[in-house]
N, CA, C and O atoms as a printed pandas DataFrame, in Angstrom:
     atom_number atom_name residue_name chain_id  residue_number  x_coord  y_coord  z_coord
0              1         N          UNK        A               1   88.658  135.383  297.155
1              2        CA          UNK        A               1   89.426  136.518  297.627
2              3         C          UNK        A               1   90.243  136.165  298.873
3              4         O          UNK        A               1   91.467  136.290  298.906
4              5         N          UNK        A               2   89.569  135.756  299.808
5              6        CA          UNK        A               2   90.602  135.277  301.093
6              7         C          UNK        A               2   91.666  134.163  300.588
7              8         O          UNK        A               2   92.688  134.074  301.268
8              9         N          UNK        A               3   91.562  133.466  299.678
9             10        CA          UNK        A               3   92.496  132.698  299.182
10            11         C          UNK        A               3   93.594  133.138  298.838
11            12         O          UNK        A               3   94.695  132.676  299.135
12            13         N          UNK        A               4   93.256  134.446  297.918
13            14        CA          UNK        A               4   94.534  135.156  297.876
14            15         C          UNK        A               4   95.531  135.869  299.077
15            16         O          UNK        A               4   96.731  136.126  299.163
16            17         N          UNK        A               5   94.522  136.008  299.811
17            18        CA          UNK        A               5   95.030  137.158  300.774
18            19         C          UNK        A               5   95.879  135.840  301.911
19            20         O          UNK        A               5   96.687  136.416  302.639
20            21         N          UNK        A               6   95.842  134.412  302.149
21            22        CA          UNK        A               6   96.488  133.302  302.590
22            23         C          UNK        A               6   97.570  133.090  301.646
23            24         O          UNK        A               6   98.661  132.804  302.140
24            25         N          UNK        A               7   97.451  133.202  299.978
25            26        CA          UNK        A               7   98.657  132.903  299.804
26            27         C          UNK        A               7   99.608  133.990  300.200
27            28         O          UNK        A               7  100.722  133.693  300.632
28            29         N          UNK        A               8   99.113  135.598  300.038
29            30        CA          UNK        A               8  100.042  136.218  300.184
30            31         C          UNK        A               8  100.647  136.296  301.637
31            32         O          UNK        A               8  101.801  136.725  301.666
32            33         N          UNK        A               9  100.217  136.039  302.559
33            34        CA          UNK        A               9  100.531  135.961  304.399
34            35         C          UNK        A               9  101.463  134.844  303.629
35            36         O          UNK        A               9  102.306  135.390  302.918
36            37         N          UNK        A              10  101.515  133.141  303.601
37            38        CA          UNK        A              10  102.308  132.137  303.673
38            39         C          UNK        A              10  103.612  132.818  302.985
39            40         O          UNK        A              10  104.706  132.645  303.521
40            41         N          UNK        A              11  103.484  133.720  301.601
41            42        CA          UNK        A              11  104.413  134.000  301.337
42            43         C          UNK        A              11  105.373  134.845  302.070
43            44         O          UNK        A              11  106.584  134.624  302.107
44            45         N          UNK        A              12  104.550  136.185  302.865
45            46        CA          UNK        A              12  105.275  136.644  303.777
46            47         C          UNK        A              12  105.765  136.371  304.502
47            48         O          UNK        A              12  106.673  137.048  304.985
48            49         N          UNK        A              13  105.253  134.794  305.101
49            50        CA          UNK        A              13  105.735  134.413  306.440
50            51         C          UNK        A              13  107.283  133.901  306.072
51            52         O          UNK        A              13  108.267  134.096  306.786
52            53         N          UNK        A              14  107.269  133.165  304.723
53            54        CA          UNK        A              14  108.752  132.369  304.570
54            55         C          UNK        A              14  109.518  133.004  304.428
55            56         O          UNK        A              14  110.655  132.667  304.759
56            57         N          UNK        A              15  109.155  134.722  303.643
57            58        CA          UNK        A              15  110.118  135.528  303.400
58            59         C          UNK        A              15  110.948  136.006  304.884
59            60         O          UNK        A              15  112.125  136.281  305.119
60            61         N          UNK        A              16  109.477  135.942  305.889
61            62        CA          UNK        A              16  110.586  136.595  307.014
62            63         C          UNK        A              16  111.345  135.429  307.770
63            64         O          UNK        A              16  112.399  135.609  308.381
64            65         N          UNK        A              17  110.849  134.506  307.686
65            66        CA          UNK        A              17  112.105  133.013  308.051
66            67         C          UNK        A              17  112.978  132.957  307.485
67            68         O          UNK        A              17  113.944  132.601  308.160
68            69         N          UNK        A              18  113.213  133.172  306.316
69            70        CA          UNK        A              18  114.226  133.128  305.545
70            71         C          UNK        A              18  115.362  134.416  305.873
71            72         O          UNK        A              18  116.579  134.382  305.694
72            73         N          UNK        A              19  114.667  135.360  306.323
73            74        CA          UNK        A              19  115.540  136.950  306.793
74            75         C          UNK        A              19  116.246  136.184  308.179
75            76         O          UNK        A              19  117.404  136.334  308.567
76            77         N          UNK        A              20  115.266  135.389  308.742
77            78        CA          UNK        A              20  115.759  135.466  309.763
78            79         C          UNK        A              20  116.671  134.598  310.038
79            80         O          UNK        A              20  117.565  134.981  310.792
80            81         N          UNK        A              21  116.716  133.345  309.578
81            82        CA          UNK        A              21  117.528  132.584  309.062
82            83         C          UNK        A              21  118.868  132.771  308.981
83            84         O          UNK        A              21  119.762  132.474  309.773
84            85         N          UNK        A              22  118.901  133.454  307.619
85            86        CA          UNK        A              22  120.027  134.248  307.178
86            87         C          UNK        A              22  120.920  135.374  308.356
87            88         O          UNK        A              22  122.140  135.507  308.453
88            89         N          UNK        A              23  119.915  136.022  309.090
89            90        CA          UNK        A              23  120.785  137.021  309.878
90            91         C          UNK        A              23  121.543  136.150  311.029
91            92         O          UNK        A              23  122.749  136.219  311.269
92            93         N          UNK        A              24  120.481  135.215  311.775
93            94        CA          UNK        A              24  121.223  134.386  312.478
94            95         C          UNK        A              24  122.636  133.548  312.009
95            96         O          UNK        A              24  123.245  133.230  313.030
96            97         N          UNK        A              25  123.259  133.148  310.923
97            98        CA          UNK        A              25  123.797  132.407  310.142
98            99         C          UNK        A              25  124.915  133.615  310.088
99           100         O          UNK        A              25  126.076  133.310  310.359
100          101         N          UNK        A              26  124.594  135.007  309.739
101          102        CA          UNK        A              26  125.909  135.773  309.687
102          103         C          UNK        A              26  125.941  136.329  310.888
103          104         O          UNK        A              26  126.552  137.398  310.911
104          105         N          UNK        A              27  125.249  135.776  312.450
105          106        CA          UNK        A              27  125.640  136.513  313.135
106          107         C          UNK        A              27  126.316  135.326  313.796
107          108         O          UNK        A              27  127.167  135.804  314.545
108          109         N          UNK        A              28  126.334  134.051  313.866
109          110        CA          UNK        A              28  127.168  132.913  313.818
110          111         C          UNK        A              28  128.360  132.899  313.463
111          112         O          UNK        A              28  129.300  132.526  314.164
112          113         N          UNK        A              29  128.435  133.419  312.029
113          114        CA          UNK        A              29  129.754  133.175  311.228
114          115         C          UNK        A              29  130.465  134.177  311.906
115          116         O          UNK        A              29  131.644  133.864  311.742
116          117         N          UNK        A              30  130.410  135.429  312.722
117          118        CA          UNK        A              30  130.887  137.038  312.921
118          119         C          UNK        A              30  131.703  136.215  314.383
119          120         O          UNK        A              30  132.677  136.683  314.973
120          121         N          UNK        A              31  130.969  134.857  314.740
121          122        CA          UNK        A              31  131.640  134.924  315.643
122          123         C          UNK        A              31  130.698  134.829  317.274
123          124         O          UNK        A              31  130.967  134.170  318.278
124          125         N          UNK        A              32  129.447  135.851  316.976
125          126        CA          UNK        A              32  129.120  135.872  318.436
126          127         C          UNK        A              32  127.849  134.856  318.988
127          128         O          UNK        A              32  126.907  134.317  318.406
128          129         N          UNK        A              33  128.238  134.873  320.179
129          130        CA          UNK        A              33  127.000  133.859  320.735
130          131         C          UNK        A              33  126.062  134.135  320.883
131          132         O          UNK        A              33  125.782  135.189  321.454
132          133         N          UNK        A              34  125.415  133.525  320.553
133          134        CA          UNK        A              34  123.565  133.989  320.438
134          135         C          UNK        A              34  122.929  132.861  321.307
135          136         O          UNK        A              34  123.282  131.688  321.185
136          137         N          UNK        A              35  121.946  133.283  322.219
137          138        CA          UNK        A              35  120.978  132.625  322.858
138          139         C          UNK        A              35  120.640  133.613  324.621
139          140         O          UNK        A              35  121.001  134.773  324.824
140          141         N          UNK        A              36  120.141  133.020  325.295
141          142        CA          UNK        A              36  119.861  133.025  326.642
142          143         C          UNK        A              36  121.513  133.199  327.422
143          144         O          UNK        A              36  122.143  132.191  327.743
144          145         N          UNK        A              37  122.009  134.466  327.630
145          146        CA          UNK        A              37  123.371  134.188  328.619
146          147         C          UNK        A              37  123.202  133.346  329.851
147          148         O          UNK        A              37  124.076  132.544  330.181
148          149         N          UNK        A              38  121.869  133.548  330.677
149          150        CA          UNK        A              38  121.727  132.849  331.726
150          151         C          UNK        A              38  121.674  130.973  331.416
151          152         O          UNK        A              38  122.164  130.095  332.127
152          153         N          UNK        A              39  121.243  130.886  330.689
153          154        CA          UNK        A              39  121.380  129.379  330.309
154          155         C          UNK        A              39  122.327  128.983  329.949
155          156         O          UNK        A              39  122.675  127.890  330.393
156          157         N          UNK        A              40  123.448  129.888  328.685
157          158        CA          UNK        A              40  124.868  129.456  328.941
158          159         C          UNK        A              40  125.828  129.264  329.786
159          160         O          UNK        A              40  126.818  128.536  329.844
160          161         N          UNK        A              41  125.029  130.578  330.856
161          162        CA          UNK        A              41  126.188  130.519  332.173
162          163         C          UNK        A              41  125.459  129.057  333.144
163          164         O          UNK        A              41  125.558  129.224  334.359
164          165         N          UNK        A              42  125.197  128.543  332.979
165          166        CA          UNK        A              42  123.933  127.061  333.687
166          167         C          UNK        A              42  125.008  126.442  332.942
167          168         O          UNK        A              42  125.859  125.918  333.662
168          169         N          UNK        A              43  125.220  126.351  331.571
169          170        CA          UNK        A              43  126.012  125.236  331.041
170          171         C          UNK        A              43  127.472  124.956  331.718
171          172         O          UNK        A              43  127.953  123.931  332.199
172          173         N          UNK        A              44  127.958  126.216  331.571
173          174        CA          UNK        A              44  129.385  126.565  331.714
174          175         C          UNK        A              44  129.555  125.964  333.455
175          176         O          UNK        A              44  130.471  125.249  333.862
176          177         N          UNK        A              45  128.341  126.523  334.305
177          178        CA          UNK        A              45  128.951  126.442  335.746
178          179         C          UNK        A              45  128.709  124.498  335.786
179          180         O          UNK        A              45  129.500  123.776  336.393
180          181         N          UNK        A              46  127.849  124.114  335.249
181          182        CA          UNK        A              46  127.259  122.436  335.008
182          183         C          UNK        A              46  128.524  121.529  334.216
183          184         O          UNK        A              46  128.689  120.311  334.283
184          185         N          UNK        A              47  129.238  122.399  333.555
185          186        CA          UNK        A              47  130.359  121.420  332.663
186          187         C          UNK        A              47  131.739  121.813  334.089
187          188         O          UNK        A              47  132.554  120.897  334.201
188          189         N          UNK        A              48  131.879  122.565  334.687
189          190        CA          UNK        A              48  132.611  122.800  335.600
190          191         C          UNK        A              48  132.643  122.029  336.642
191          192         O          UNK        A              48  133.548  121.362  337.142
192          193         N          UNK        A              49  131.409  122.213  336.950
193          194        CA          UNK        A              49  130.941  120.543  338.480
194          195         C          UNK        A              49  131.506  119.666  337.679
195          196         O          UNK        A              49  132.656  119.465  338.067
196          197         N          UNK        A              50  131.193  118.931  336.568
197          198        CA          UNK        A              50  131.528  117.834  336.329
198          199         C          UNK        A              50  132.959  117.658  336.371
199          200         O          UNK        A              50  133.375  116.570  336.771
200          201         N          UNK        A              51  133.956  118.741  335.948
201          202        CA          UNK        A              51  135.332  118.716  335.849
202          203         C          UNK        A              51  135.854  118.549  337.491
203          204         O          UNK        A              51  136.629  117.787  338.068
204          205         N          UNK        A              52  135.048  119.612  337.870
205          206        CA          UNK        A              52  135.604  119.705  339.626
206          207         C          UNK        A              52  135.543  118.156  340.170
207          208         O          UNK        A              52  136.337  117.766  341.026
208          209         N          UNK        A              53  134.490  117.269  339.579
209          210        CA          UNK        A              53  134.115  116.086  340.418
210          211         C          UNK        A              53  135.327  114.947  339.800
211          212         O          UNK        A              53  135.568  113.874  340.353
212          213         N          UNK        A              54  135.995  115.430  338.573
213          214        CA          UNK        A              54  137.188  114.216  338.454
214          215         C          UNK        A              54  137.666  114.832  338.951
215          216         O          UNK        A              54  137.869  114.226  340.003
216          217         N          UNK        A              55  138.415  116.450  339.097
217          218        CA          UNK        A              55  139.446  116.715  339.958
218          219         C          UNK        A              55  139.579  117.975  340.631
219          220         O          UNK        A              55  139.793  119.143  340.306
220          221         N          UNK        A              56  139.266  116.974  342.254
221          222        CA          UNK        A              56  138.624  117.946  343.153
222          223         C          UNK        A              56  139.179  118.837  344.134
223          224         O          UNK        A              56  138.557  119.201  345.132
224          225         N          UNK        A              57  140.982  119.376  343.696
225          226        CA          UNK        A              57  141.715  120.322  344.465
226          227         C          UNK        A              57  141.391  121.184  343.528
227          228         O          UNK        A              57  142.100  122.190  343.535
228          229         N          UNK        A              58  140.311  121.136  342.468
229          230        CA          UNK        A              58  140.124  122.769  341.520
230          231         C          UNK        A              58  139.113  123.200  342.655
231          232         O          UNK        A              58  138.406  122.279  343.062
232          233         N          UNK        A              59  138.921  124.426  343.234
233          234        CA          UNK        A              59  137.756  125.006  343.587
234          235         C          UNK        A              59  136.945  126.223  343.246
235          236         O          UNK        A              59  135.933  126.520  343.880
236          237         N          UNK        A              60  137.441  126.975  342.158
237          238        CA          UNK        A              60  136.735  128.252  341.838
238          239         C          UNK        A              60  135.975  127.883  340.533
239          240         O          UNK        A              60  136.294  127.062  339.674
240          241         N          UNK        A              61  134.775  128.781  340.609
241          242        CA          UNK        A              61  134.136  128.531  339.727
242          243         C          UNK        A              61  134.642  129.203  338.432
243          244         O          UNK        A              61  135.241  130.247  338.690
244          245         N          UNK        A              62  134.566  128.848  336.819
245          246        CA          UNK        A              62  135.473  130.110  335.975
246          247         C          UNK        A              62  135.109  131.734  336.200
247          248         O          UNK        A              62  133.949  132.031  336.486
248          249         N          UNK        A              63  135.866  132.502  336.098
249          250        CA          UNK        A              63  135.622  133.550  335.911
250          251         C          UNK        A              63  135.050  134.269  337.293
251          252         O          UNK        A              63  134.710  135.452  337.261
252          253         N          UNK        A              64  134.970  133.526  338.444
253          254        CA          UNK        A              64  135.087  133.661  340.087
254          255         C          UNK        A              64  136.301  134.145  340.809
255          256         O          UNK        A              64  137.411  133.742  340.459
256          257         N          UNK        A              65  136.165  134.920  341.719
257          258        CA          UNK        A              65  137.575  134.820  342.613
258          259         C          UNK        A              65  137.705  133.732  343.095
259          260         O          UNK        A              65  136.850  132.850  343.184
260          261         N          UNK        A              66  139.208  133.712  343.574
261          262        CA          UNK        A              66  139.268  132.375  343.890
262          263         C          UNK        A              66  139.002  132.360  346.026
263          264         O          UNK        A              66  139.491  131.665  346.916
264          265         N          UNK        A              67  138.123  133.371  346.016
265          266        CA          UNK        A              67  137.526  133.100  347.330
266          267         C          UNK        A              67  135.968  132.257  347.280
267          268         O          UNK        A              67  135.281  131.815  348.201
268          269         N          UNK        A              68  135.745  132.254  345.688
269          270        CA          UNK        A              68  134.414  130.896  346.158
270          271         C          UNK        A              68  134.076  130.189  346.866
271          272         O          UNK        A              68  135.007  130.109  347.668
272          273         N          UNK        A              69  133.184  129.435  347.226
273          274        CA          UNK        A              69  133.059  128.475  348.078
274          275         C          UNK        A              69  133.771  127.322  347.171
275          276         O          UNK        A              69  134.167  127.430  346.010
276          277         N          UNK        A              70  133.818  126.278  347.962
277          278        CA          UNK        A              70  134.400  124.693  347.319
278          279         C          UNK        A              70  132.982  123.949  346.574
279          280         O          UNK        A              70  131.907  123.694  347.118
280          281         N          UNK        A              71  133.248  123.796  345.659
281          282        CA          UNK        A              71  132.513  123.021  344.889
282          283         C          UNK        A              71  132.274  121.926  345.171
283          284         O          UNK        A              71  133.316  121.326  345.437
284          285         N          UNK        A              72  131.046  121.073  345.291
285          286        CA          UNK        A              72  130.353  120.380  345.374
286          287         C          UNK        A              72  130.142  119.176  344.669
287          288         O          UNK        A              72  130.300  119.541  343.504
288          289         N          UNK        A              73  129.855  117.838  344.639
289          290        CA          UNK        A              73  129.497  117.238  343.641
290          291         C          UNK        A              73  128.176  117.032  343.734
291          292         O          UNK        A              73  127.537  116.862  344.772
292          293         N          UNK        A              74  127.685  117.052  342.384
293          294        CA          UNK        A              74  126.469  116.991  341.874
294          295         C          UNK        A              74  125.847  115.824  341.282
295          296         O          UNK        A              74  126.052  115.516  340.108
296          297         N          UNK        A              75  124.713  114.831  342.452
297          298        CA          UNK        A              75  124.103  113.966  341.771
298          299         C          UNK        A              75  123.499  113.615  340.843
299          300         O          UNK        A              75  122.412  114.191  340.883
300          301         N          UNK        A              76  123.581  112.855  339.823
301          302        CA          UNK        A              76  122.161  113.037  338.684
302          303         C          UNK        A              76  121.560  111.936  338.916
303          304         O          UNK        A              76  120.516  111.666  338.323
């Protein structure tokens, strides 16, 4: 009896991976970004240092006034 009741959970479980799968995939295709905003905005300000550090009369960060502070270069 519990045998059955494991296959039927494994089956449920793929069914809902598979939902979920799928919704992620058309919410991709629609266009919008999916994840953590705070970690994208980490990417975005991290791909910016790097730009600022070849060229360093840019000083605002994107989407900043351009009263920011001056950007920095960043060791790795």
């Amino acid at each position: 009896m519990l045998h059955i009741y494991a296959a039927v959970a494994e089956q449920e479980r793929s069914m809902i991976s598979q939902r979920t799968k799928d919704a992620l995939a058309a919410v991709k295709a629609r266009g919008v970004r999916i994840g953590n905003p705070q970690i994208a905005r980490a990417q975005e300000v991290a791909a910016h240092h790097r730009t600022a550090v070849a060229r360093p009369d840019h000083r605002s960060l994107p989407g900043r006034s351009s009263k920011a502070r001056p950007v920095h270069a960043v060791r790795d």
